[in-house]
N, C-alpha and C positions, 0 to 999 in steps of 0.2 A: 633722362636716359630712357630708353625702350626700355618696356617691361618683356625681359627676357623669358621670363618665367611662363610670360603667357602666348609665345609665341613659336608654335614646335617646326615651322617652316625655318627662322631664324636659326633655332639649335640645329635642324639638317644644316642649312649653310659654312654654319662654324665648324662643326665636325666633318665637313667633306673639304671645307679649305684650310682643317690640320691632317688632313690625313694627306691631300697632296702636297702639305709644306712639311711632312715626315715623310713623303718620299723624296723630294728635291732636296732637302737636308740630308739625307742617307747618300744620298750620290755628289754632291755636291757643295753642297748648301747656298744659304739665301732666301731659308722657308721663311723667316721672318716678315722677305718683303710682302706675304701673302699673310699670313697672320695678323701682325700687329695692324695694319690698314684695314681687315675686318672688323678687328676689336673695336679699334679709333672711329667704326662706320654706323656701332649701336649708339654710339654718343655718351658711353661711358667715361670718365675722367681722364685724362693720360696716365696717371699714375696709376689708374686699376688695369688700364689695358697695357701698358709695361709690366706689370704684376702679373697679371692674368695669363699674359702672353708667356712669361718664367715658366708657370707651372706647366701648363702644357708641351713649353717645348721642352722641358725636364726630361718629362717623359720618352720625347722622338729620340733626342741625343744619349739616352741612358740605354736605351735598347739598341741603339746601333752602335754605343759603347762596347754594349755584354757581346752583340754580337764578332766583333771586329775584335775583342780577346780573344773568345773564345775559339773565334778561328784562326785567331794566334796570326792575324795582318800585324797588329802591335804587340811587341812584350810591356808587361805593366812597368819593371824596371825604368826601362825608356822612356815611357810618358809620365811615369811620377812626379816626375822632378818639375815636369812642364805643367803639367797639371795643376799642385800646387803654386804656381807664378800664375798662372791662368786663374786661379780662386783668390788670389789677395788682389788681382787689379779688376776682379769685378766686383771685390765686395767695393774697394774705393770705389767705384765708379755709380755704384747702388746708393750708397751714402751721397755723393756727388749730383748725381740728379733729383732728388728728393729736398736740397736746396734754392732748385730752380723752380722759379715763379710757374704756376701752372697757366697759366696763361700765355704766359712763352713758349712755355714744353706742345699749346696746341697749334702757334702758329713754327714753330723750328719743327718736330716733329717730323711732318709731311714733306717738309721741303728738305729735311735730311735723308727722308726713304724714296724718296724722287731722285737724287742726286746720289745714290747709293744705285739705284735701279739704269740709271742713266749710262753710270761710270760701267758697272759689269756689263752693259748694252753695249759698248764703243770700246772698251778693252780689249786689245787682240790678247786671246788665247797663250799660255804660256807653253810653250813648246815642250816635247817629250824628250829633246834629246839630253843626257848627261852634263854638268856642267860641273863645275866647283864652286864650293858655297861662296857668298859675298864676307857674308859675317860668321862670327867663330860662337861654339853652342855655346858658351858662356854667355858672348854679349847677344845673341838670342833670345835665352831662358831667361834672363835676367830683366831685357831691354823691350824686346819685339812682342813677347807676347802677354806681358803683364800690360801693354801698352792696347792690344788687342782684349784683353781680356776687360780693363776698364772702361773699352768705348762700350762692349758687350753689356755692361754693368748699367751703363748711361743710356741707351739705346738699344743696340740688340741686332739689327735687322741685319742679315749676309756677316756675322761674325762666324762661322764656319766656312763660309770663302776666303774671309779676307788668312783664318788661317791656314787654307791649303793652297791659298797664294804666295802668303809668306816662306812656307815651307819649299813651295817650288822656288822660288825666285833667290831666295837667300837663302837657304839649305841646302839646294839644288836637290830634294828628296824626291824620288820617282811619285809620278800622280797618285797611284793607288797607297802608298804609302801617306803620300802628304796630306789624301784625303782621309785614310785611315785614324792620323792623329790625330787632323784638325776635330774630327767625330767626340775623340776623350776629350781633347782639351775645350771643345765645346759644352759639352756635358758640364764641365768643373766650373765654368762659368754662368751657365744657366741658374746651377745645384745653389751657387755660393750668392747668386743675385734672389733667387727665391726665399734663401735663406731670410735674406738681409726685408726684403716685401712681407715676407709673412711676418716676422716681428714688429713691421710699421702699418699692419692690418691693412694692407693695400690690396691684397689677392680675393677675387671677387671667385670664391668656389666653385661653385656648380658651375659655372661657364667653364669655366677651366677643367672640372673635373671630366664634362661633354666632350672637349675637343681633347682631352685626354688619349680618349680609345680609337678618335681619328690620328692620332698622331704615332698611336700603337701600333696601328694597322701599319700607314705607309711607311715609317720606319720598318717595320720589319720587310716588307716588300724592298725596299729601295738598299736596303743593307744585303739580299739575296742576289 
């Protein structure tokens, strides 16, 4: 692996591609697909740059959490519930990838963040107009996003799209709202995968702690 430690042009690099993947995650999300492909670019393990990648994006989606309360886009009631189903299918899915063969994890990897990058490349746009939900919050909260929250758990990369996709598409929840939520229910999944890395000593600190305050920055930029 590069010796990170001893190369301060590298540490610019990572803290300016989490500071623009904590503004595209505040708006959008998908920061992942810029993050974790940095990580995976120093030659460090999959499983530290999975870890590594948690704590930092921790940070982006925790600040555009606070912020998206506090200006009261979401009530905490409403996401609770979501939140918590978002935090048990990523801790499964934390557990789940730590069974797979690392050697696997580096040729699947790349070719999962390629075809993740692909598919939001070639996806028409979900339109703004009003719709009626498809599915009922029940089988939502229970089905759609514990299902999202574990691929989070297992991988990572555009799990903040895929949930303000779901919310438009089967909630029929206006964008700024769908984006809003997907912001907490990203958080809880990041929170609950870090969790699960730092007790299997995968989180490689100081890297992560670097791209920390890049991702402080453009979160709070991209949540304004």
């Amino acid at each position: 692996m590069i010796e990170l430690l001893d190369s301060i042009p590298l540490w610019f690099i990572l803290s300016s591609v989490a500071l623009i993947a904590g503004f595209v995650d505040a708006i959008a999300g998908g920061g992942g697909l810029l993050t974790l492909p940095a990580l995976l670019m120093t030659g460090m393990p999959p499983l530290a740059a999975l870890a590594t990648n948690k704590l930092q994006s921790t940070m982006g989606t925790a600040t555009a959490t606070l912020l998206m309360l506090r200006q009261r886009r979401v009530k905490w009631r409403d996401v609770k519930p979501l939140m918590m189903a978002a935090f048990i299918g990523s801790v499964l899915g934390t557990l789940i990838v730590q069974l797979i063969n690392t050697e696997a994890l580096t040729v699947i990897m790349p070719i999962v963040i390629a075809s993740i990058g692909v598919y939001f490349l070639v996806t028409p746009t979900v339109d703004e107009h009003n719709k009626k939900p498809r599915i009922s919050s029940n089988l939502y909260s229970k089905i759609i996003v514990p299902i999202i929250g574990c691929y989070d758990g297992v991988f990572g990369p555009a799990t903040g799209s895929f949930f303000a996709l779901a919310g438009r598409s089967l909630r029929a929840q206006p964008f700024l709202q769908a984006t809003a939520v997907a912001k907490t229910l990203n958080f809880s999944t990041n929170f609950a995968s870090l969790i699960v890395f730092i007790f299997a000593g995968h989180v490689l600190w100081l890297v992560g702690l670097v791209m920390m305050l890049g991702q402080l920055i453009g979160a709070w930029l991209g949540s304004h």
